[in-house]
C-alpha positions in Angstrom: 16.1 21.3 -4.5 18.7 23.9 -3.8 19.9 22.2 -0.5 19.2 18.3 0.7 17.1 17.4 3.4 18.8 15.5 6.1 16.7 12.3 7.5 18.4 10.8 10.0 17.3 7.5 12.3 14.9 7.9 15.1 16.1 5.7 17.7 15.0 5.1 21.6 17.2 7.6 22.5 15.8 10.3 19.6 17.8 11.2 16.5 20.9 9.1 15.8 22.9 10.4 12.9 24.6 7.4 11.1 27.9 7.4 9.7 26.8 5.4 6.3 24.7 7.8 3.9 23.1 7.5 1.1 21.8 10.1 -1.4 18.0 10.5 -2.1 17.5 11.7 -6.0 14.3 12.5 -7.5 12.8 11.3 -11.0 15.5 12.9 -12.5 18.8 12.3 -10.7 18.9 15.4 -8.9 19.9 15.0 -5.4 17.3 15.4 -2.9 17.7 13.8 0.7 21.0 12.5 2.8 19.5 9.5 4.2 21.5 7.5 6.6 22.1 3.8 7.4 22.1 2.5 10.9 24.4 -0.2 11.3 23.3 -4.3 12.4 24.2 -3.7 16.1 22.1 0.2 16.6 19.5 -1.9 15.3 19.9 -4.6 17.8 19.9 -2.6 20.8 16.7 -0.7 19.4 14.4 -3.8 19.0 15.6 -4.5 22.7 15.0 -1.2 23.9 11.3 -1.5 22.4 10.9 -4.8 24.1 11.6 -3.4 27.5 9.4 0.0 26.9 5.7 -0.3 27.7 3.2 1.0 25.8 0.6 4.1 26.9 -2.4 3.2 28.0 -5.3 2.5 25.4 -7.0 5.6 25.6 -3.8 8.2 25.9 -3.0 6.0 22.4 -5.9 6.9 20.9 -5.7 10.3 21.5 -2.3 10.7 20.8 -2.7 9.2 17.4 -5.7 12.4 16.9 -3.1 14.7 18.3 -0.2 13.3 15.7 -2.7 13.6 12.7 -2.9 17.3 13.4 0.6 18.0 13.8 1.4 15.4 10.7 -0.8 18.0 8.3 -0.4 21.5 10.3 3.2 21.8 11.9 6.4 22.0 9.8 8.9 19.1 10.7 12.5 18.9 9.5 12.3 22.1 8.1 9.5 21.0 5.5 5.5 22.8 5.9 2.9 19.8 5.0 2.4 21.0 1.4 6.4 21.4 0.9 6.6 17.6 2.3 4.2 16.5 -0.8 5.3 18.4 -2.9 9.2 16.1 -2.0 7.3 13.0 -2.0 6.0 14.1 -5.4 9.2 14.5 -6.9 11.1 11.7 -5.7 8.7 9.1 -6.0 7.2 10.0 -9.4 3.3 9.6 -7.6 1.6 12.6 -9.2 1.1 15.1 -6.5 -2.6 15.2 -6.9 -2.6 10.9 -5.6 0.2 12.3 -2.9 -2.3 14.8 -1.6 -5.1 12.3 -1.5 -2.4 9.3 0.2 -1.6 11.8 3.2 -4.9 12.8 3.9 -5.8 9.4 4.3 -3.2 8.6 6.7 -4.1 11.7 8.6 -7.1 10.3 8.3 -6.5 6.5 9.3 -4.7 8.4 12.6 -7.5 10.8 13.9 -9.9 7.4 13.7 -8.0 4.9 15.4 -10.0 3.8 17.8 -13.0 3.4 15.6 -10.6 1.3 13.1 -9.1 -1.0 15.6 -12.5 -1.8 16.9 -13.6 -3.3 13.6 -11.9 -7.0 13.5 -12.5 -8.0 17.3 -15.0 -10.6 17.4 -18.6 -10.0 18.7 -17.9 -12.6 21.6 -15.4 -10.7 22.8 -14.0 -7.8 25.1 -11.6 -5.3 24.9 -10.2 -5.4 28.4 -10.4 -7.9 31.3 -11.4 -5.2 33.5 -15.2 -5.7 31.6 -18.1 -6.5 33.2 -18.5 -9.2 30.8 -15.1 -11.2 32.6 -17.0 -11.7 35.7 -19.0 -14.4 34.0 -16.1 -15.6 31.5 -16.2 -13.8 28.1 -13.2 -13.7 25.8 -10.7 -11.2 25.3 -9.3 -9.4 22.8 -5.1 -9.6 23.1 -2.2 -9.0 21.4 0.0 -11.7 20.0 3.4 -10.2 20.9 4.4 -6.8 21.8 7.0 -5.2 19.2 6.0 -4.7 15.8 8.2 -4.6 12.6 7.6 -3.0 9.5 9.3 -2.9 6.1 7.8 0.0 4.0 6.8 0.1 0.8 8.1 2.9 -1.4 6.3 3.4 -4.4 2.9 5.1 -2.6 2.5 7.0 0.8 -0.6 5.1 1.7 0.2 2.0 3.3 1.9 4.0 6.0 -2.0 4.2 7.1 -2.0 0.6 8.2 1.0 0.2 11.0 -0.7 2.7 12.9 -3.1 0.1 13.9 -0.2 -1.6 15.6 0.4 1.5 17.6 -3.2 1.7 18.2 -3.4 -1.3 19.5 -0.5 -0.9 22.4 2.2 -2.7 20.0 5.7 -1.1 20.0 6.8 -0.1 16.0 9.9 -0.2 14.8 9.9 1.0 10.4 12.4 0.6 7.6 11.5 2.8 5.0 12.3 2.7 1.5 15.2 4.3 0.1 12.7 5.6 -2.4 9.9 7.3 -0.3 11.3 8.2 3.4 9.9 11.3 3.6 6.2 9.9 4.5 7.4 7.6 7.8 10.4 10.1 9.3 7.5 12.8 9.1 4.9 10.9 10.5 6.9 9.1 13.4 8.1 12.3 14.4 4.7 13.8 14.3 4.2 11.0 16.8 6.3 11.5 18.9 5.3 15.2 19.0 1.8 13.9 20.3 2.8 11.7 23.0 4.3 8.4 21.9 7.9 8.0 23.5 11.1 7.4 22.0 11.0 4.1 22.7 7.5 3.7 21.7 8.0 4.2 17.8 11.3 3.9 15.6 12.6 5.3 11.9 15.7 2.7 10.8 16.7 3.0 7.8 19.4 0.4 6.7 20.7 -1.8 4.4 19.8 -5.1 3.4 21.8 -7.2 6.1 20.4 -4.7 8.9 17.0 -5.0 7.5 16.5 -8.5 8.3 17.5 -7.9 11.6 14.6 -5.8 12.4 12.3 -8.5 11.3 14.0 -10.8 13.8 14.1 -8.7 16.8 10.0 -8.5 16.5 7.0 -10.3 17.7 5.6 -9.7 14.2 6.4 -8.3 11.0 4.7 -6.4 7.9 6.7 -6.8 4.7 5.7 -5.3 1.1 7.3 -7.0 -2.0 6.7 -9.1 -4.7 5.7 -12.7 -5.4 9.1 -13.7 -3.6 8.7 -11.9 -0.6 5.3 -14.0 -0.4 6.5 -17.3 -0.6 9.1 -16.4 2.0 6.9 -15.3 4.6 3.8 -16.7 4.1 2.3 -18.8 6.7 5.4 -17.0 9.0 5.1 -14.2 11.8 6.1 -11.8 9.3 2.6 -10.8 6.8 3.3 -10.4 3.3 1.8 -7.5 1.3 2.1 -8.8 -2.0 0.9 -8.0 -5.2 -2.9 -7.2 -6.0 -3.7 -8.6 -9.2 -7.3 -6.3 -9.1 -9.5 -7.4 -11.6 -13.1 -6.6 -13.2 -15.5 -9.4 -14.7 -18.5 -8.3 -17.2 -20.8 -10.8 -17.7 -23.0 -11.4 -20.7 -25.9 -9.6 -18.4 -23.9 -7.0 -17.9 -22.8 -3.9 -21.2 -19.7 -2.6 -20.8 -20.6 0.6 -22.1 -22.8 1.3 -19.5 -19.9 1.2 -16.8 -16.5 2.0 -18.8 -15.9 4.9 -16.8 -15.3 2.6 -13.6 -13.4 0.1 -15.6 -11.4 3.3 -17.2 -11.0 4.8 -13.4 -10.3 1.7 -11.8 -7.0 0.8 -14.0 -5.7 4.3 -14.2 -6.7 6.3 -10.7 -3.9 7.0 -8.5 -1.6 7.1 -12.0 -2.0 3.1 -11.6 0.6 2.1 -8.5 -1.5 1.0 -6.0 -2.7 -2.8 -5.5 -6.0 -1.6 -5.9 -5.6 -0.4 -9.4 -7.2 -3.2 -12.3 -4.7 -5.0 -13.9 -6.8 -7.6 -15.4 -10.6 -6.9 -17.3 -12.4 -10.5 -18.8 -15.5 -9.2 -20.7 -18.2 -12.7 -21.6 -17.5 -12.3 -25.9 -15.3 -10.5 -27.7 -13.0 -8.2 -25.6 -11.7 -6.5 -28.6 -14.3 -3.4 -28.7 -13.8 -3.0 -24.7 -10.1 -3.6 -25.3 -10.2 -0.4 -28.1 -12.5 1.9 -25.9 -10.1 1.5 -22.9 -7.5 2.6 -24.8 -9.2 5.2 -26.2 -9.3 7.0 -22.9 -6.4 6.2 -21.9 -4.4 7.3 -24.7 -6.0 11.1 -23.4 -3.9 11.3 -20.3 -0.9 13.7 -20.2 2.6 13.1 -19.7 3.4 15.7 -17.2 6.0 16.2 -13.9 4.7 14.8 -10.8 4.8 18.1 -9.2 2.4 19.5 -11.9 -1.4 20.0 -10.4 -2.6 18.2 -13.7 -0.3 14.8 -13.9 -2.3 11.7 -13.3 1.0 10.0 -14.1 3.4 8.2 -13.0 7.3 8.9 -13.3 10.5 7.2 -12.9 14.2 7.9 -14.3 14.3 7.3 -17.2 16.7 4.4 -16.9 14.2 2.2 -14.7 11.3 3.1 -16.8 13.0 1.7 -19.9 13.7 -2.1 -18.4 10.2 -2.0 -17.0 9.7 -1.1 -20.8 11.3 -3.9 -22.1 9.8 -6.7 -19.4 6.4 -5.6 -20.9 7.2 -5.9 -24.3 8.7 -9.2 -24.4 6.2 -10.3 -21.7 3.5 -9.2 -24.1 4.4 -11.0 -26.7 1.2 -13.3 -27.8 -1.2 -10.9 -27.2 -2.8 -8.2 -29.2 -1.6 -4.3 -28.2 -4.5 -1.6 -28.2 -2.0 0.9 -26.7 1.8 0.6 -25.7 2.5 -1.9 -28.3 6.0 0.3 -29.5 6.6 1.3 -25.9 5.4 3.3 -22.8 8.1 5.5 -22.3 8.0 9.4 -22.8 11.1 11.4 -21.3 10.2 14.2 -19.9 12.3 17.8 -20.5 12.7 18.2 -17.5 14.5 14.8 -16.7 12.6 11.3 -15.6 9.9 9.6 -17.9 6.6 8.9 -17.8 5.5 5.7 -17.9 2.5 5.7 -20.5 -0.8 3.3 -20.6 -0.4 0.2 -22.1 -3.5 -2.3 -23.0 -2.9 -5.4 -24.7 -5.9 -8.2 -25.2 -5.6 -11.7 -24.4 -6.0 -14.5 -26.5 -7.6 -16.6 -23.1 -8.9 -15.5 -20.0 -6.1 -17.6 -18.1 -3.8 -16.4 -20.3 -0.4 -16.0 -18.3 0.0 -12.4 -18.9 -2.9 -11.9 -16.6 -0.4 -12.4 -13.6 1.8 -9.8 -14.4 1.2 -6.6 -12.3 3.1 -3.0 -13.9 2.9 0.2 -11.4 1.3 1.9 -13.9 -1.5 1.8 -15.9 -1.1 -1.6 -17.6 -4.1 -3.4 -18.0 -4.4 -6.9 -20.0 -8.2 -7.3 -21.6 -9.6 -11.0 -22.1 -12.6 -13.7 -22.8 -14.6 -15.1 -20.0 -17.2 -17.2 -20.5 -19.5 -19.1 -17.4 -17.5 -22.4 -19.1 -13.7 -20.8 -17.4 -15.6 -20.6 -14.6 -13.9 -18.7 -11.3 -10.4 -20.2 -12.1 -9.2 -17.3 -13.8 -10.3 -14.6 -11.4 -8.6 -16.2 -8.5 -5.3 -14.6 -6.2 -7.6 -11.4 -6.5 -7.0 -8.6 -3.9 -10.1 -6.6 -5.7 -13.0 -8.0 -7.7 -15.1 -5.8 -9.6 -18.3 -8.1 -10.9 -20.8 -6.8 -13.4 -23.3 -9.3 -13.2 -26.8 -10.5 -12.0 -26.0 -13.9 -11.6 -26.0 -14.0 -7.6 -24.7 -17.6 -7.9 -21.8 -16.6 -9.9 -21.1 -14.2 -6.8 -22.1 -16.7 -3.9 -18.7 -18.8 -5.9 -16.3 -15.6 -5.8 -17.5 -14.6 -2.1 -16.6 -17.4 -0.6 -13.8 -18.6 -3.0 -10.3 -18.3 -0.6 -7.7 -16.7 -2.9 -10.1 -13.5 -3.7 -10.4 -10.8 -0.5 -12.6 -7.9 -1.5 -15.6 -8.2 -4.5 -17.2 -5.6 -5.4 -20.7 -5.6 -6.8 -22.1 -3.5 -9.5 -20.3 0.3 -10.2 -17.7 0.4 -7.7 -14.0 1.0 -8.7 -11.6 -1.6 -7.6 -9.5 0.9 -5.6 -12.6 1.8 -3.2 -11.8 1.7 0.6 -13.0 3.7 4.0 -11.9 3.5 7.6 -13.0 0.6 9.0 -13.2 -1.9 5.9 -10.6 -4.4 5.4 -7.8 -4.1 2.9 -6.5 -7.5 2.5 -8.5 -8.5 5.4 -7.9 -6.5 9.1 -4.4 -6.3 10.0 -6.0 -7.0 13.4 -6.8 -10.6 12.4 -2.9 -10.6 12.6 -1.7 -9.1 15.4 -4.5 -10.1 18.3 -6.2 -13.1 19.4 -8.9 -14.2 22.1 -8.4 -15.7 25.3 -10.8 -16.5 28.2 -10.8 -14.9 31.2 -13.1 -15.5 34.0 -13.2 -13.8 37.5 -14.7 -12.9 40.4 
């Protein structure tokens, strides 16, 4: 990357260059982007602005978004065509460009069907607009709970740039931080907005520091904030929704050989070069786990160690610096355990700078064993006993539940059990998701509610 990219903030008035830059390196330490840092106050006056804006109506929205998803993949924005872009986000992330590819289509995706997407979580009882039919009698309907939406991006994946767009979807004025490490993915897709109809002051880019950040979160209705267990307890139960992390595990039950469905327990720890929330961190087999444990790592010892921008990494990469102290939590978090794979490390530097971060699998003397908390963006997967005497205990604070079994009483108990949001039944890998299905339940639950209104 001959010459940086310059990503300035999009503000209510369009681009605002910031005095206060930072540089944007890839994996390995090569500049990349000059990214710059509105101040407390720019970000003040921008969460007023979108206050006082008001929104398009619900179908121009709608169609919009469709337009947006078509410039997002077909027009070049700040000097970058779509595949150039990817190939970036490749490079500085350390996402292997085959899971960036797959990440942007999705949001394309998540854009073009909108309306069908926000339709999902409003209840049955209820209408869309009091203009219905419906109203005339008294019927609830379907409203927003503020009107100006924050959002403080994650970094380590494109993907969850899919979800705020129900916010826009939904009439709510956005205002993003991205991360420092990814914000390639939100400048081009709010300016691909923008493009397609939504104003100025309908959708913002701020990049900031930490003091600034805070800031944005206060001058919304509502808030979306990625992080880890931290970032929950802070927020939870607030205006601001934590996205924390997954914990994704699969359960095999005595009913159940493992053999029969190792390619999905295999697949499910290592697709998407093992980032996501999606991916398995976690695998409790009823008997011995050590055969599973060895046949895991058996196929995951297989995977190359390649660049992110190489068509066959599956991978992820770092520099090298912060892949070795996520090295050394592992190691001295694994200590107690047995290690199939990883045991003397997970690092391999790469020639051409940055590292990759290799599989690790390490089995567990218990299936509530306390490493079986501990989530690694990569593929890191701790193998365990179950038996129906630990009960559900150990498979609770699940995003994803991947159960082998044929005891339908053992799934009526994880169904309705709280702390787990998505089980999956039978041979589907814990990262599955379509348009339309909840993620960690709708993000509409969140930002609408019901209210009655009757008329003449």
């Amino acid at each position: 990357m001959s010459e940086l990219i310059a990503l300035d903030a999009l503000g209510p008035k369009g681009t605002y260059r910031a005095r206060n830059r930072v540089t944007v390196t890839d994996v390995a330490g090569v500049p990349a982007a000059d990214l710059g840092l509105v101040p407390k106050l720019f970000v003040s006056r921008t969460m007023a602005a979108l206050h006082r804006a008001e929104s398009l109506p619900a179908a121009e929205r709608i169609a919009a978004l469709a337009r947006a998803a078509r410039v997002f993949t077909e027009e070049e924005i700040g000097g970058l065509s779509y595949e150039e872009y990817r190939r970036t986000v490749a490079r500085v992330s350390g996402v292997p460009i085959s899971v960036v590819r797959e990440a942007t289509a999705a949001i394309a995706e998540a854009a073009e069907q909108a309306g069908f997407v926000v339709a999902q979580p409003r209840p049955a009882g209820a209408v869309g607009d009091w203009r219905d039919p419906g109203t005339r009698d008294g019927s609830a309907v379907w409203t927003r709970r503020g009107s100006v939406f924050a959002v403080h991006a994650a970094g380590n994946h494109p993907g969850p740039h899919s979800l705020w767009l129900e916010a826009l979807a939904l009439g709510y004025r956005v205002a993003v931080r991205p991360s420092r490490r990814e914000p390639f993915t939100p400048h081009r897709l709010i300016t691909a907005l923008r493009s397609a109809g939504f104003g100025e002051d309908q959708v913002v880019l701020l990049p900031t520091d930490h003091e600034a950040a805070d800031e944005i979160l206060r001058g919304a209705d509502l808030g979306l904030v990625y992080g880890g267990d931290e970032v929950v307890r802070k927020y939870a139960g607030s205006t601001v929704l934590p996205q924390g992390p997954g914990r994704s595990k699969i359960l095999v039950t005595a009913d159940a050989d493992w053999r029969d469905h190792l390619d999905t327990i295999v697949d499910s720890i290592s697709h998407q070069g093992g980032v996501a929330c999606i991916n398995a961190t976690t695998v409790l087999v009823d008997g011995d786990p050590a055969p599973l444990a060895a046949a895991i790592a058996e196929r995951l010892a297989a995977l190359p160690s390649l660049p992110p921008e190489d068509e066959k990494a599956v991978l992820s990469v770092q520099p090298v610096e912060g892949a070795r102290a996520m090295e050394s939590f592992l190691l001295a978090q694994a200590k107690g355990t047995v290690a199939h794979l990883g045991g003397e490390g997970v690092v391999e530097e790469l020639p051409g700078g940055g590292a990759v971060l290799r599989p690790a699998v390490h089995q567990l003397p218990k299936a509530d064993a306390r490493q079986a908390g501990i989530e690694l963006p990569f593929p890191c997967v701790w193998v365990g006993p179950w038996s129906p005497a630990d009960g559900i205990a150990p498979l609770r604070e699940s995003l994803v539940l991947t159960v082998l079994t044929e005891d339908e009483k053992l799934v009526d108990a994880l169904v309705e059990e709280p702390s787990i949001s998505n089980v999956y039944l039978g041979d589907h890998p814990t990262y599955w998701i379509r348009p339309g299905v909840p993620h960690d339940g709708y993000l509409g639950e969140f930002l609408m509610r019901t209210k009655t209104v009757i008329r003449h």
